[in-house]
Every structure is written in C-alpha cells, then in structure tokens.
Z-matrix of the N, CA and C atoms (Angstrom, degrees):
N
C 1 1.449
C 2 1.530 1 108.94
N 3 1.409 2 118.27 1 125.10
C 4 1.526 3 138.54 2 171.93
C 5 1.662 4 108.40 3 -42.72
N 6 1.106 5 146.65 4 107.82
C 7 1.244 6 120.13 5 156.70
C 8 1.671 7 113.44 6 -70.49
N 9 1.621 8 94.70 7 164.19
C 10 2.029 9 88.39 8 -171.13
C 11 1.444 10 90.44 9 -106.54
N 12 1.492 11 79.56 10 173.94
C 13 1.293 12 129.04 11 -169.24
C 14 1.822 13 105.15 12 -31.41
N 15 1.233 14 112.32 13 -39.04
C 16 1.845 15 122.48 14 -160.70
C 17 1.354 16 93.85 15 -94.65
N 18 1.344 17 128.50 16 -31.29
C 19 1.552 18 111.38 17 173.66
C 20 1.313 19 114.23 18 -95.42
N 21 1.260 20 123.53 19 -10.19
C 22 1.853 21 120.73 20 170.54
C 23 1.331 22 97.60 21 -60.11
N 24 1.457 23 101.75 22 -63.53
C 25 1.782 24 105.62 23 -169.10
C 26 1.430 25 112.30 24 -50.71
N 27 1.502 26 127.42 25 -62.74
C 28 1.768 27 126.16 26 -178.58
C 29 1.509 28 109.44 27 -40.90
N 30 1.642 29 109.63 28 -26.35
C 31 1.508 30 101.21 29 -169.08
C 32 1.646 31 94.01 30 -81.47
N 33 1.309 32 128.51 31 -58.89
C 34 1.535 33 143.67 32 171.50
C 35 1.567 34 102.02 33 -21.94
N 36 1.221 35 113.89 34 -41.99
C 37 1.400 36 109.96 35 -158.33
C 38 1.588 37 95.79 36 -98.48
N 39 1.310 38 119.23 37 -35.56
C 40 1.491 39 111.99 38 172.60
C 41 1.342 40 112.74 39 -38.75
N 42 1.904 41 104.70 40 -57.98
C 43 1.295 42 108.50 41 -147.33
C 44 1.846 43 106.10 42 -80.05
N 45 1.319 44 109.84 43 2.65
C 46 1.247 45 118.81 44 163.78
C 47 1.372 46 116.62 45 -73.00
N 48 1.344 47 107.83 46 -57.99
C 49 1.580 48 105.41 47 153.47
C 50 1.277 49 139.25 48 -9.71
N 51 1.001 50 109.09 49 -75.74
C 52 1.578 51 137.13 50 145.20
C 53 1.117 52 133.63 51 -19.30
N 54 1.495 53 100.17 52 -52.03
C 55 1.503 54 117.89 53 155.75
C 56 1.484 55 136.80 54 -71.19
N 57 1.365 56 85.39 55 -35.87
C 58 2.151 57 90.39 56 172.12
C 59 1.501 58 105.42 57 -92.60
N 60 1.419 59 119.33 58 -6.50
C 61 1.480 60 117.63 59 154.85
C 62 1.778 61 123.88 60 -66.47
N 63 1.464 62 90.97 61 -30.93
C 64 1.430 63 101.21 62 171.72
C 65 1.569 64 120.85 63 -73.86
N 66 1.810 65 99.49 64 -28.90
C 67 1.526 66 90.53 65 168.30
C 68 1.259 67 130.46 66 -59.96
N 69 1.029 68 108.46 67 -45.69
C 70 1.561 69 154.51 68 -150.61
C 71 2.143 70 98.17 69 -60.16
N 72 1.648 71 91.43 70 -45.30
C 73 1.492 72 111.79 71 -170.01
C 74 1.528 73 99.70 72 -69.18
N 75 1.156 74 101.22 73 -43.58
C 76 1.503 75 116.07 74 -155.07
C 77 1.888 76 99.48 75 -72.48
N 78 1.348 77 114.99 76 -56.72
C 79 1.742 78 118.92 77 157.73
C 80 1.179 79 123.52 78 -32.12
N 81 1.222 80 114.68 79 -39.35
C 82 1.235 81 136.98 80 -177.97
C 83 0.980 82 107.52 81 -63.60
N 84 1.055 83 117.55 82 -84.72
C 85 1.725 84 131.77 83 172.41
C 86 1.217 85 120.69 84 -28.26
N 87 1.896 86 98.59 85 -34.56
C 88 2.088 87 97.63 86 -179.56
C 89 1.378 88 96.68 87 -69.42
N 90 1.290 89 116.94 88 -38.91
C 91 1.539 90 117.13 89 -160.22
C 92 1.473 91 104.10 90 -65.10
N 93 1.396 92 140.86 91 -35.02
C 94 1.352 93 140.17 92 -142.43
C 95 1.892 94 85.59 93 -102.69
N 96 1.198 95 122.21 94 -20.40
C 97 1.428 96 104.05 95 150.50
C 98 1.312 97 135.29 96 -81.22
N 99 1.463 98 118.98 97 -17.16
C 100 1.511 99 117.20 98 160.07
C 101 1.539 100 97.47 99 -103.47
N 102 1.033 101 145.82 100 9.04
C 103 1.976 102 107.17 101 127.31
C 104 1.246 103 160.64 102 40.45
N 105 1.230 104 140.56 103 61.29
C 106 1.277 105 105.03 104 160.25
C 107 1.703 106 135.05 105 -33.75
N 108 1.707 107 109.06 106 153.56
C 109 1.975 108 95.51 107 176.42
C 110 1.365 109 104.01 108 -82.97
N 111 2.185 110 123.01 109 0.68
C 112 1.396 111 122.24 110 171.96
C 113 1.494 112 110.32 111 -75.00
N 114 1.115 113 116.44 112 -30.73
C 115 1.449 114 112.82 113 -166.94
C 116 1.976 115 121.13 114 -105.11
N 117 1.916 116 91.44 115 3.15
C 118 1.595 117 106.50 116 -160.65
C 119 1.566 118 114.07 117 -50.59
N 120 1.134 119 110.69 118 -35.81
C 121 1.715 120 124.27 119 -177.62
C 122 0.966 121 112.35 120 -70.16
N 123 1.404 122 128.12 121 -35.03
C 124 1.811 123 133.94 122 -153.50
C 125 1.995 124 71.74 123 -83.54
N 126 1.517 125 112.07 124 -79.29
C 127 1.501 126 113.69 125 -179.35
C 128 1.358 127 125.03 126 -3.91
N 129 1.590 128 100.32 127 -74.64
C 130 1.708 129 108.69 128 170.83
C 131 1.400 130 128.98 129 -36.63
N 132 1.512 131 93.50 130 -54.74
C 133 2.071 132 96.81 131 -165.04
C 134 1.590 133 86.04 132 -85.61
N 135 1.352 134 155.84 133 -30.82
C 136 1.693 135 136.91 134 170.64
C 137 1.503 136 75.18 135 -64.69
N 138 0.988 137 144.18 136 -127.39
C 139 1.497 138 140.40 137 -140.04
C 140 1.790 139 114.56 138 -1.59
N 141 1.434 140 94.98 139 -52.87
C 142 1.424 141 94.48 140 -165.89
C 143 1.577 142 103.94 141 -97.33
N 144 1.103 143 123.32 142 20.34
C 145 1.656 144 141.58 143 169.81
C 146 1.597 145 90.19 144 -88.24
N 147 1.403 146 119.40 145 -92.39
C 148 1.148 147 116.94 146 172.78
C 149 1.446 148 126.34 147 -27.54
N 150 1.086 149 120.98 148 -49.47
C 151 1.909 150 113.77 149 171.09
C 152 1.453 151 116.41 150 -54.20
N 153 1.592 152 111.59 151 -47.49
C 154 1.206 153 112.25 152 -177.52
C 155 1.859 154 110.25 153 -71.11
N 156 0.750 155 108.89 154 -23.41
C 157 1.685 156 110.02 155 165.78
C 158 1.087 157 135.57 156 -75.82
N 159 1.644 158 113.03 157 -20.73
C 160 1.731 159 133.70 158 162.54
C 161 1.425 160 111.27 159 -66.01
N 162 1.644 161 101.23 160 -40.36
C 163 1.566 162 117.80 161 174.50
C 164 1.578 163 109.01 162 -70.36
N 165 0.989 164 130.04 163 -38.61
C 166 1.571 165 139.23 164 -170.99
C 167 1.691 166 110.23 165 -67.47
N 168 1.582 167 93.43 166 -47.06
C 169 1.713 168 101.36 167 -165.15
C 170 1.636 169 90.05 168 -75.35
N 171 1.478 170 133.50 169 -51.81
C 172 1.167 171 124.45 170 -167.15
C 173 1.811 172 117.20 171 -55.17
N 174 1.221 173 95.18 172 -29.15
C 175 1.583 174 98.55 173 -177.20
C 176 1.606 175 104.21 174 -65.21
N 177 1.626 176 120.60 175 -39.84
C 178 1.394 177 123.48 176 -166.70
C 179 1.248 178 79.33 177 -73.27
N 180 1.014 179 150.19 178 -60.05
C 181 1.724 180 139.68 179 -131.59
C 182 1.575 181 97.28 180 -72.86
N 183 1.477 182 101.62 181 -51.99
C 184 1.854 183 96.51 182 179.66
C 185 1.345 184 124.40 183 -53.16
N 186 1.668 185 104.48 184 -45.22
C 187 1.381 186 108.77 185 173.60
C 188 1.787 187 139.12 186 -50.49
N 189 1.978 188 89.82 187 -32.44
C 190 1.125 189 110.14 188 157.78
C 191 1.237 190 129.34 189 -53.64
N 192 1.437 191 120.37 190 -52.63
C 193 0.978 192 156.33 191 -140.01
C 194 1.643 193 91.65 192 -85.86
N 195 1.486 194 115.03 193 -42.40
C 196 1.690 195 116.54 194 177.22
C 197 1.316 196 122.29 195 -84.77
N 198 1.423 197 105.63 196 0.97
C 199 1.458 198 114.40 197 174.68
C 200 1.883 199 115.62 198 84.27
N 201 1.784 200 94.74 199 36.89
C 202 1.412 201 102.64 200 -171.51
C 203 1.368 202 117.51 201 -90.10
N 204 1.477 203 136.41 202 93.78
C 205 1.445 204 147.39 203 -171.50
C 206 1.440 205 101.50 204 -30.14
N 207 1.338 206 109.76 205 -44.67
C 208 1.739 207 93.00 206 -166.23
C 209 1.521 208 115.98 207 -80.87
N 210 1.319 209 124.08 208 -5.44
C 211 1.621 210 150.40 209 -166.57
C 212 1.477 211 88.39 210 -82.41
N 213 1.386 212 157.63 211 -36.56
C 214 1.053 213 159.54 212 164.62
C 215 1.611 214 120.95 213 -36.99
N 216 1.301 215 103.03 214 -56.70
C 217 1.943 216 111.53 215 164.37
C 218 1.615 217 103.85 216 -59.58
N 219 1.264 218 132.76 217 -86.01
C 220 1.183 219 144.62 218 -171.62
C 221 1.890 220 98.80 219 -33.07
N 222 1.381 221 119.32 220 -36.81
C 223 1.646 222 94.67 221 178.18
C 224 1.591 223 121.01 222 -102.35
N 225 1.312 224 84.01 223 6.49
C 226 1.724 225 103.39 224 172.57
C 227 1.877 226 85.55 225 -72.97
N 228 1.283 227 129.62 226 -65.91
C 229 1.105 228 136.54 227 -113.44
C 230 1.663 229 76.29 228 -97.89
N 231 1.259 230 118.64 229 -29.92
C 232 1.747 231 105.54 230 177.63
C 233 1.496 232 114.11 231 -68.79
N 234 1.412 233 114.38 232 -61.88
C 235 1.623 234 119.43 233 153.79
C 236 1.824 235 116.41 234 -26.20
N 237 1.023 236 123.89 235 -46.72
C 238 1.742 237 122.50 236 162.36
C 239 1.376 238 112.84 237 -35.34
N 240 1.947 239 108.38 238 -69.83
C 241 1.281 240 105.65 239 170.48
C 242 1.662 241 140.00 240 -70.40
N 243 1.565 242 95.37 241 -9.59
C 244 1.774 243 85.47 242 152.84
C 245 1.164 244 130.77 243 -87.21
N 246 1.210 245 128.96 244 -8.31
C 247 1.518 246 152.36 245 -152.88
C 248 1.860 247 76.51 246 -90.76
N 249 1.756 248 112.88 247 -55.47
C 250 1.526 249 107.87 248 -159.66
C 251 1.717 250 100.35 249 -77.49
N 252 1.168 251 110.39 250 -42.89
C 253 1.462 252 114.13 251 172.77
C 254 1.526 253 115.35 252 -32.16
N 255 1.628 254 111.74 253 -67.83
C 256 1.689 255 127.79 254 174.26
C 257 1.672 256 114.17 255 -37.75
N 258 1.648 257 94.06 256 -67.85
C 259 1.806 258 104.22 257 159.66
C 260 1.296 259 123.23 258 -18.27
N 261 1.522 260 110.13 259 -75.39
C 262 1.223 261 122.90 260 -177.83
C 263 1.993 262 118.24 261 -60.98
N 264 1.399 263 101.33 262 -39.19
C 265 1.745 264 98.31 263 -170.69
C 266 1.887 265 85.89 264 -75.46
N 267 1.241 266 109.92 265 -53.13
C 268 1.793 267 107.31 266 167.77
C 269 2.042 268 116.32 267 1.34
N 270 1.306 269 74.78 268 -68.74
C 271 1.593 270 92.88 269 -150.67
C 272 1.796 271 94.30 270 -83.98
N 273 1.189 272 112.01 271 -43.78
C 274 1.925 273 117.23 272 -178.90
C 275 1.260 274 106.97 273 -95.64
N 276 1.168 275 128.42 274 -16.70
C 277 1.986 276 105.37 275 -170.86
C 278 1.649 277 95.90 276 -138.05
N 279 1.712 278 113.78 277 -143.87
C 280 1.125 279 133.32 278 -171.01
C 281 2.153 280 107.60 279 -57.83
N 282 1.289 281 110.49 280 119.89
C 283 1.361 282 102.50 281 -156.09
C 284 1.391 283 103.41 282 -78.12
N 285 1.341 284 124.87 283 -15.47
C 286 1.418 285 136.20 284 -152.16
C 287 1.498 286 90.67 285 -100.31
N 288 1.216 287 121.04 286 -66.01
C 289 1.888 288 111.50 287 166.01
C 290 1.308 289 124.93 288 -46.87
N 291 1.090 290 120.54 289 -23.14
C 292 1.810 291 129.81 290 160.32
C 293 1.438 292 107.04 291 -64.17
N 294 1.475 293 119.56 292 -67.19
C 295 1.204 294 113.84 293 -177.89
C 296 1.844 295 129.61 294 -79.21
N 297 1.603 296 106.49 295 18.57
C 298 1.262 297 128.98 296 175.95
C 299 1.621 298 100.42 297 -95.65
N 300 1.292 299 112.03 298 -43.91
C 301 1.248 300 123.54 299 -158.44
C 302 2.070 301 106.37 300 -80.66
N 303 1.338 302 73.86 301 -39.30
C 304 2.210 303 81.58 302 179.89
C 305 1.458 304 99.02 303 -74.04
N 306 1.236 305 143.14 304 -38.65
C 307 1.273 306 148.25 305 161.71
C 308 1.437 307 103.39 306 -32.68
N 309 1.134 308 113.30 307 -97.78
C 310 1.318 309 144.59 308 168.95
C 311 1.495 310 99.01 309 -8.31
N 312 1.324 311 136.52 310 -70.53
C 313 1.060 312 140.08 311 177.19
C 314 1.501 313 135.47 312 -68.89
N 315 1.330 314 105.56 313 -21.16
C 316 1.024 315 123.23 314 166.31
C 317 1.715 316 118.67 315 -71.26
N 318 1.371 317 108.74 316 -53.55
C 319 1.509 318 125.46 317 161.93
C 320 0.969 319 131.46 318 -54.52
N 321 1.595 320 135.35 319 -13.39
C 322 1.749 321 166.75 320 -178.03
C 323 1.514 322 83.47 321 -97.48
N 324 1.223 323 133.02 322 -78.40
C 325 1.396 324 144.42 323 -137.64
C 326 1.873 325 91.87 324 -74.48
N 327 1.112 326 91.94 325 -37.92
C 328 1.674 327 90.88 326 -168.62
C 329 1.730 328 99.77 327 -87.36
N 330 1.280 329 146.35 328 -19.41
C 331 1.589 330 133.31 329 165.22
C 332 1.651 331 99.69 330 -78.21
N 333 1.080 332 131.56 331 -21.55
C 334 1.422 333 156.60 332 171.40
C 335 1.841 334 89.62 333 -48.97
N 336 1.237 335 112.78 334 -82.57
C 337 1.700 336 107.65 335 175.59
C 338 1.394 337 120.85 336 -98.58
N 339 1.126 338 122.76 337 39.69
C 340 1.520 339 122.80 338 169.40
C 341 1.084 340 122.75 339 -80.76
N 342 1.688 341 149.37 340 120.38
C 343 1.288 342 138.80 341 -166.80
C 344 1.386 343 120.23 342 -47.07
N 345 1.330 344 129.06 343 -24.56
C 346 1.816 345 108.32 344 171.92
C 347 2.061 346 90.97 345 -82.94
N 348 0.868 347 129.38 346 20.51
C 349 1.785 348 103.96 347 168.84
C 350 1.309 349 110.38 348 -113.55
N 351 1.720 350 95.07 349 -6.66
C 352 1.503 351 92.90 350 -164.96
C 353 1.692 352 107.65 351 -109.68
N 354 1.198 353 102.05 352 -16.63
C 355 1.859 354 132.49 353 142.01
C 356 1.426 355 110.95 354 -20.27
N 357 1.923 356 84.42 355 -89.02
C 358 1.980 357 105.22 356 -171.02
C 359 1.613 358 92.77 357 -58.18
N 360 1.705 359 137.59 358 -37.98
C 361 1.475 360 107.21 359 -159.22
C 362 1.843 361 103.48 360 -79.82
N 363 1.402 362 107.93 361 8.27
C 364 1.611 363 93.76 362 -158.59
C 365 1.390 364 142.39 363 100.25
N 366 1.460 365 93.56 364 -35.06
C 367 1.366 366 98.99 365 175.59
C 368 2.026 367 118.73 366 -71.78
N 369 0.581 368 139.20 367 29.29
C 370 1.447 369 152.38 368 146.10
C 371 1.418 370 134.86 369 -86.36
C-alpha cells in the first residue's frame, strides 16, 4: 500500500527537522569553543539540548514514516514547539524567521492530521 501524498511530505519535513536540528548542534558546538569559562555550562547542555532533539525528531519521523499510530501525537507535539519557538523569535528577534517558523509548523502539524495520514496510520 502507497502511502499519500500528506504523510510522505510530514515525514520529509520532519526529517528536515532533524536536520536543521543537526545544524543547529553543530553551531553550537563551534560556539561553546569560543566561550566564555562564565557561560561554558549554559553552552554545553543548549548544545546537548539541541542534539538530543535532532535525535528525538528523527526517531518520530521514522516511526512516522512506518506507519506507526502512536508517532502521530509525538509530531504533533514537535510542531507545538516550533509553532512556540516562531512565536517567541516573532515577537524578540528576526520577524521573518519567526514567521517562517509558525508557518512551517503549522503546515507539518496540519499533513500531521489530515484525513489521508490519519487513513494510512489507521487511526480512522
């Protein structure tokens, strides 16, 4: 059986996720060697926040990706935190990466419950 069109893409877009989480770690990491030794700890665990979340989203994406019913909450629940992520850079930083990011998540979250994904996982 074909999966459609709305769950190829949520998985595609997860595993992108995943991937700019991986950037994200990796910046990180340059930065926590230029450092301050005041700020070295805060550095590390956001560094290793971000890894463990590159690791997190990829697991939902596969799971998705196999047509696993319960993998459906968990990428709802990642899409939440970009939705809050976007919000937040929105209102404090670059407005256009805020409003890339609430998009973005919103559009994941929504092939995420669209009736052919929610079809192919079963839950219907």
């Amino acid at each position: 059986m074909e999966s459609p069109t709305t769950l190829v893409w949520a998985v595609r877009l997860l595993f992108a996720e995943a991937v700019a989480l991986v950037v994200l770690a990796a910046w990180l990491l340059v930065l926590v060697f230029t450092a301050d030794t005041t700020s070295l700890a805060v550095a590390v665990a956001l560094t290793g926040f971000a890894a463990l979340g590159a690791v997190a989203v990829f697991f939902v994406a596969r799971a998705l990706a196999r047509r696993s019913p319960r993998s459906r909450g968990p990428a709802v629940v990642v899409q939440l935190f970009v939705i809050a992520s976007g919000g937040f850079v929105l209102q404090t930083g670059t407005a256009w990466i805020g409003a890339l990011l609430l998009a973005f998540g919103v559009g994941v979250a929504l092939l995420c419950l669209l009736p052919p994904t929610t079809r192919a996982l079963g839950l219907d």
